[in-house]
C-alpha positions as CSV (number, residue, x, y, z in Angstrom):
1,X,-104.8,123.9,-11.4
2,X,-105.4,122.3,-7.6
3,X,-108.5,123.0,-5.9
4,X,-108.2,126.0,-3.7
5,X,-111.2,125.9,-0.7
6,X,-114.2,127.7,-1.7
7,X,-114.7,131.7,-0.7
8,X,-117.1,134.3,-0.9
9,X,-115.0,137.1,0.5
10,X,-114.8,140.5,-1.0
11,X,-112.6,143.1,0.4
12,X,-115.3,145.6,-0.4
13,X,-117.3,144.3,2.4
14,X,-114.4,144.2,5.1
15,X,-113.5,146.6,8.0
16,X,-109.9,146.5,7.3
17,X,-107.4,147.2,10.6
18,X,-103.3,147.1,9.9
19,X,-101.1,146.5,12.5
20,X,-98.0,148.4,11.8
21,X,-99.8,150.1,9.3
22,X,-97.2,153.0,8.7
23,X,-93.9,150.3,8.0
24,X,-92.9,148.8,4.9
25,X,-95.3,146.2,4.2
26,X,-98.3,148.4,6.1
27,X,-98.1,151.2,3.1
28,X,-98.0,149.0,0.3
29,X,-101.2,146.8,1.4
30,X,-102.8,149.5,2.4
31,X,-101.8,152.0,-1.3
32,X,-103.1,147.7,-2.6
33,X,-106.5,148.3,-0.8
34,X,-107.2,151.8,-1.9
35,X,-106.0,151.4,-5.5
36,X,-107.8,148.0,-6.1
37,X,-110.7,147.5,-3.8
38,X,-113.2,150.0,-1.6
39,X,-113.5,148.8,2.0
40,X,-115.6,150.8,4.1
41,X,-113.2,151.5,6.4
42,X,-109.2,150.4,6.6
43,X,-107.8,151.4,10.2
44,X,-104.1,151.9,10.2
45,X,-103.2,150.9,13.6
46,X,-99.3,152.1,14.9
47,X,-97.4,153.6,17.9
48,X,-95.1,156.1,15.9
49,X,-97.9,159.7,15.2
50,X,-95.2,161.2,13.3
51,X,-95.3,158.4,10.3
52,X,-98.6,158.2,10.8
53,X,-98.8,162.1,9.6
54,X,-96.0,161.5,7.0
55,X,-98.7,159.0,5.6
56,X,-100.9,161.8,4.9
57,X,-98.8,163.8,4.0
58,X,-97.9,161.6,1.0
59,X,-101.4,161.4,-0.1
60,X,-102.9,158.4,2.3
61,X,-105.8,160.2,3.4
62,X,-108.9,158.9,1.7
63,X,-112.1,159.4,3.1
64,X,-112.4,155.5,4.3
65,X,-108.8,155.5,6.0
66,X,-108.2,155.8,9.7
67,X,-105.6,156.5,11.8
68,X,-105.3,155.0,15.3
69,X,-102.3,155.3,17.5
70,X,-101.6,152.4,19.6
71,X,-99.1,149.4,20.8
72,X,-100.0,146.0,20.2
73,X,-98.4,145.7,24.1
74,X,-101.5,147.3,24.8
75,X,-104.5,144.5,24.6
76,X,-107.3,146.9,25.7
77,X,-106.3,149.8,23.4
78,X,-106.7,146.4,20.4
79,X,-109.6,145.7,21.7
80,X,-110.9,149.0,21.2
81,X,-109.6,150.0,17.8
82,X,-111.2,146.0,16.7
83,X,-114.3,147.0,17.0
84,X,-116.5,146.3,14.3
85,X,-113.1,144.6,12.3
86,X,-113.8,141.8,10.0
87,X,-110.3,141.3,8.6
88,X,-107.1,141.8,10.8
89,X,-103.2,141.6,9.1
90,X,-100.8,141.5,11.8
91,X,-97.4,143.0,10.2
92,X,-96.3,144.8,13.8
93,X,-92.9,143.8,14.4
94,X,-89.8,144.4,15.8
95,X,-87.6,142.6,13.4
96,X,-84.1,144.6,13.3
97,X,-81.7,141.7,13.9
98,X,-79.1,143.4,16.1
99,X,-81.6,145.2,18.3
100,X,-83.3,142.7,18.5
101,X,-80.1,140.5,19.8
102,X,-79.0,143.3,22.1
103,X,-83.3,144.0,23.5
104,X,-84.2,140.7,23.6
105,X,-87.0,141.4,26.5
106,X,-88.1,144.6,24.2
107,X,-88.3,142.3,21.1
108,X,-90.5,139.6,23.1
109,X,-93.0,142.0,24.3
110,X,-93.8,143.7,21.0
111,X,-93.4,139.7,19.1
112,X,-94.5,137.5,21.2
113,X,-96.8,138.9,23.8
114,X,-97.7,141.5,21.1
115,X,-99.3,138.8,19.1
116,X,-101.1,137.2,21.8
117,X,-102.7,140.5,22.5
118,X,-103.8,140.8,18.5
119,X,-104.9,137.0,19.1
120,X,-107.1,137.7,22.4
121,X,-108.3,141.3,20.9
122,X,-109.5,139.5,17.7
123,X,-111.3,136.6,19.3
124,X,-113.0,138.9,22.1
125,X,-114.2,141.3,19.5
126,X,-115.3,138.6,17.1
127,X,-112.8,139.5,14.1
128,X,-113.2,137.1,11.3
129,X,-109.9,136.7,9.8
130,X,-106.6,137.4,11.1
131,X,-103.3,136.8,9.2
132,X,-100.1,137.5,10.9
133,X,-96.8,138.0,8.9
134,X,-93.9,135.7,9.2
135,X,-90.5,134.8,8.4
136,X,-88.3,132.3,7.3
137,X,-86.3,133.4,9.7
138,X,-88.4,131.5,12.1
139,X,-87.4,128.1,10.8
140,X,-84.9,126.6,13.1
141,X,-83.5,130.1,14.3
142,X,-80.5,131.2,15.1
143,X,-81.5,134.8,16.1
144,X,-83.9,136.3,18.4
145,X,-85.8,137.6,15.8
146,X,-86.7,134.6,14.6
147,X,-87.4,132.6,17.8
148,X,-90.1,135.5,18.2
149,X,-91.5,135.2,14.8
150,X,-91.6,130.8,15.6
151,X,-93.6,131.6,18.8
152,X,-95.9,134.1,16.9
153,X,-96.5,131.7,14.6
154,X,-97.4,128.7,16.8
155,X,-99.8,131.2,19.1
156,X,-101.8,132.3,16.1
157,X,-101.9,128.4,14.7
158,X,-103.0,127.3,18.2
159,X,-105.3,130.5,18.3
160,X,-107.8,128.5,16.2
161,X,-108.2,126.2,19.4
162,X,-109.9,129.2,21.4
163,X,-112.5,130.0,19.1
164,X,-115.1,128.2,19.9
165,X,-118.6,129.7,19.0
166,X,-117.3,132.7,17.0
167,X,-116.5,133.0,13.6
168,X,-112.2,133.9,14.2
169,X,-110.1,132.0,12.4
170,X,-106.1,132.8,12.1
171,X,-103.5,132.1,9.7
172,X,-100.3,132.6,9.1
173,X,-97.7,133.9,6.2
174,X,-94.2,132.8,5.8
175,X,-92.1,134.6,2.9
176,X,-88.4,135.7,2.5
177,X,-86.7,139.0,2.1
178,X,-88.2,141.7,0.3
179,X,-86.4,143.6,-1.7
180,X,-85.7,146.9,-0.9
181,X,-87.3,147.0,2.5
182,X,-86.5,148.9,5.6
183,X,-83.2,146.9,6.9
184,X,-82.5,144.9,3.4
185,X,-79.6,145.0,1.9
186,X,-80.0,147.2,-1.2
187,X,-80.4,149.8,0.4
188,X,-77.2,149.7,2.4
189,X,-75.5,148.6,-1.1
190,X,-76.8,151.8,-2.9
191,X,-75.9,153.8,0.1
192,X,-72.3,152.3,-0.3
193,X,-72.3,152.5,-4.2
194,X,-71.0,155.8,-4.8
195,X,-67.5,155.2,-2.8
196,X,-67.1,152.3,-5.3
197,X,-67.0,149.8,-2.5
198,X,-69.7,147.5,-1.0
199,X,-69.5,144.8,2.2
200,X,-70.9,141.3,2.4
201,X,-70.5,139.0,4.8
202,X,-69.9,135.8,2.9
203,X,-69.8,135.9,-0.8
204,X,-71.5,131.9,-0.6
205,X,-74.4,133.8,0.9
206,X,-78.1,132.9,-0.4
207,X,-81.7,134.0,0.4
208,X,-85.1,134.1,-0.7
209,X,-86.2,137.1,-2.1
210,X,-89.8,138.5,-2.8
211,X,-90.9,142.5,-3.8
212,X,-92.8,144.1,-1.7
213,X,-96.0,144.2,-4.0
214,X,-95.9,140.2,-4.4
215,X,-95.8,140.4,-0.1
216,X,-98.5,142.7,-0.5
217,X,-100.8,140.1,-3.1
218,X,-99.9,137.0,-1.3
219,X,-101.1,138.2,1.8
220,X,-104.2,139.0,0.2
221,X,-105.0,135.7,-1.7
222,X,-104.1,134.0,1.4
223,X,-106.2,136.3,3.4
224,X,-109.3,135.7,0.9
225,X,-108.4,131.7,0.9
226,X,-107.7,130.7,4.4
227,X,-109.7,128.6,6.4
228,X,-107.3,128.7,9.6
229,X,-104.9,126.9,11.0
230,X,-102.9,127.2,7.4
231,X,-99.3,128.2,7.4
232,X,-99.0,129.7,3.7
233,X,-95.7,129.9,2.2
234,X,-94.9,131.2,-1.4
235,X,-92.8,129.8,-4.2
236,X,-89.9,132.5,-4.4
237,X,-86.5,132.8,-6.5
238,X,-83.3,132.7,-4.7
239,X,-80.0,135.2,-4.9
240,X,-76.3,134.7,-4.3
241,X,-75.7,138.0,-2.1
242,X,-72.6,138.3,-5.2
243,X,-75.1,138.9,-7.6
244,X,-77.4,140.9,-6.0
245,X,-74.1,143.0,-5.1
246,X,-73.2,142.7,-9.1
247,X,-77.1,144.1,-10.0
248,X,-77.1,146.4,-7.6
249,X,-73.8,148.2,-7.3
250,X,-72.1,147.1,-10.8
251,X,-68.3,147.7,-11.0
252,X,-67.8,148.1,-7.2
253,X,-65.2,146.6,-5.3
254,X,-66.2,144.3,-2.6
255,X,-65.0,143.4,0.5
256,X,-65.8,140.7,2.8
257,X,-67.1,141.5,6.5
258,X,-67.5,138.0,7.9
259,X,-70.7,136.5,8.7
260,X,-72.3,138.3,11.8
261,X,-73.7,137.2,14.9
262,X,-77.4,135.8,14.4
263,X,-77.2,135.0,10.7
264,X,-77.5,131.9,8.5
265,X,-75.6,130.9,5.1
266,X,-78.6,130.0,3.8
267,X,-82.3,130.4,4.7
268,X,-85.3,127.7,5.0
269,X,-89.1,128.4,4.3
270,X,-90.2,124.6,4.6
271,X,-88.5,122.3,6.9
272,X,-88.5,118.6,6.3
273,X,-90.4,117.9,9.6
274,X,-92.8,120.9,8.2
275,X,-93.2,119.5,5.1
276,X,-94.6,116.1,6.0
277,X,-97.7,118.7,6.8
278,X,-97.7,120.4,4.1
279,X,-99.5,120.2,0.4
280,X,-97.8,121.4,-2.8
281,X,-99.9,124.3,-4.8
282,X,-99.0,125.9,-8.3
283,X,-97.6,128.7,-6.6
284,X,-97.6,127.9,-2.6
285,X,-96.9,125.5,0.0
286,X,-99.6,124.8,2.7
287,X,-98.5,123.6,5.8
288,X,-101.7,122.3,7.8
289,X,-102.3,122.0,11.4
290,X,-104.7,118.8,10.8
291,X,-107.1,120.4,12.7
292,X,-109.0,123.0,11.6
293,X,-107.6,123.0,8.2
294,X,-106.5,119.6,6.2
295,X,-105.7,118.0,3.1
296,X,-108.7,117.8,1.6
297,X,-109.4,121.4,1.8
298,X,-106.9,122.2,-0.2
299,X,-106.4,119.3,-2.6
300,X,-102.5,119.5,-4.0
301,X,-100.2,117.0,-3.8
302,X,-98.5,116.1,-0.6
303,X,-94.7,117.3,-0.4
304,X,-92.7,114.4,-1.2
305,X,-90.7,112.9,2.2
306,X,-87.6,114.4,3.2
307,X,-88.4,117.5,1.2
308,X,-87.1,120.8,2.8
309,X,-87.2,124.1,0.8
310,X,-83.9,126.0,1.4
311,X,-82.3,129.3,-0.3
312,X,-79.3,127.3,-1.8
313,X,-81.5,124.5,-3.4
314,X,-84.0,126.3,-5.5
315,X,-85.1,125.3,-8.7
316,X,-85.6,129.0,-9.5
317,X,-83.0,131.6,-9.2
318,X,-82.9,135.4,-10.1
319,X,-79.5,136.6,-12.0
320,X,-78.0,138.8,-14.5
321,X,-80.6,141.3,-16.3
322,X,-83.8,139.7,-14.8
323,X,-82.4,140.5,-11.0
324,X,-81.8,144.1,-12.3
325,X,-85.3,144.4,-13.8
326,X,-86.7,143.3,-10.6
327,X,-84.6,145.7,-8.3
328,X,-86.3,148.4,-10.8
329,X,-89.5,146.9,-10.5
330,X,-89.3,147.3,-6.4
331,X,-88.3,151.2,-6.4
């Protein structure tokens, strides 16, 4: 095993806030903290009061949880509900491709000027740790949504720089689809499943895919690891959209749509110019900013040269009865 940098941190002594609490990702880490740890308080922090009651409604309403409506547009109404924080994951996003594409002003101001506001809430209120959720969408984009999720990335990297005395430190996590999520694709083929047909838009179609409760416990080892400055990226298996079709939808017909506006053959989570950054870990890349994290923080081996780590050249894919297990395992 490498060396990982030494950490006392204990969720049980953290302040917890959520940004997007109520989406995808929000509910899992959150159900993750309640069932496996016992912060004092977790604030779930959104825009959208009627999810927020649907949350309670489906049982999230422990006596250390906390429910506070606000935009991450809004840098004073941050500031307010960071009060006291210790530990801030950024997972507010627009991230819809094709509203994104056709709002590109809306999808700046909640991405991009959005994070800045988490980034200048958390360092005027002191926050320890701050992890903001990524993409690998955001390498060399070809979509809005991803041009948002690079800048995000480089402003809480850079955030580092603005620290000075106090004890904020940011990171940032880069994984792939998750399966099953709001806007994936299994749920549009098990919508389509019962009329025996399902689209795709190119059958030589890869990604990286990851279930939302391995999102949820990467972002917490990373979260109890980091040091700042780190750019944490997971080892994932890769799917042909044909077999994910195949698992998902077995027997169906497909038909072929054409690859749409904004979207890639095949998807990236380490560049090559990334990678000459970046150490290799049993179950992660780290990409570095050589500032306030480095090498030997983190031990590893150094990513060979010309390394990149793309969808269509994994070592490790998921097909067949393993795919279908995992699907099951997502539900």
């Amino acid at each position: 095993m490498h060396r990982r940098p030494d950490s006392s941190f204990a969720w049980n002594d953290q302040i917890v806030l959520v940004t997007g609490g109520t989406g995808s990702f929000g509910r899992r880490f959150i159900d993750a903290l309640l069932r496996d740890h016992s912060p004092p308080k977790i604030i779930v922090f959104s825009r959208d009061e009627l999810k927020q009651s649907e949350m309670r409604l489906d049982g999230y309403d422990a006596p250390n949880l906390r429910y506070f409506l606000g935009d991450v547009r809004d840098v004073q109404r941050l500031r307010r509900a960071m009060e006291d924080v210790t530990v801030v994951v950024h997972a507010a996003a627009l991230k819809q491709v094709p509203s994104c594409e056709y709002n590109p002003a809306e999808a700046i101001k909640t991405n991009v000027d959005g994070s800045l506001n988490v980034i200048d809430a958390a360092l005027d209120c002191s926050v320890e740790r701050v992890v903001a959720l990524s993409t690998d969408k955001a390498v060399s984009p070809v979509n809005l949504y991803g041009a948002t999720k690079l800048v995000a990335e480089k402003l809480f990297v850079q955030g580092n720089a603005y620290s000075g005395q106090r004890p904020t430190r940011f990171s940032c996590v880069r994984y792939g689809n998750v399966i099953g999520s709001r806007g994936s694709v299994v749920p549009l083929f098990e919508k389509q499943r019962p009329l025996g047909k399902v689209t795709i838009t190119d059958p030589r179609m890869t990604r990286f895919w990851i279930t939302l409760e391995q999102g949820v416990q990467f972002v917490m080892q990373c979260v109890e690891q980091m040091q700042g400055g780190e750019l944490f990226i997971p080892k994932l298996p890769s799917t042909n959209i044909l077999d994910l079709a195949s698992a998902v939808a077995p027997g169906c017909t497909v038909e072929e749509i054409g690859i749409r506006s904004g979207e890639k053959l095949h998807e990236v989570l380490l560049s090559e110019d990334e990678a000459r950054k970046a150490v290799e870990l049993d179950d992660m890349f780290v990409v570095l900013d050589g500032k306030t994290s480095s090498t030997n923080d983190w031990g590893g081996e150094p990513v060979a040269d010309g390394f990149d780590y793309r969808s269509d050249r994994n070592e490790t894919w998921l097909r067949g009865e393993e795919l279908r297990d995992v699907l099951k395992q997502a539900q």
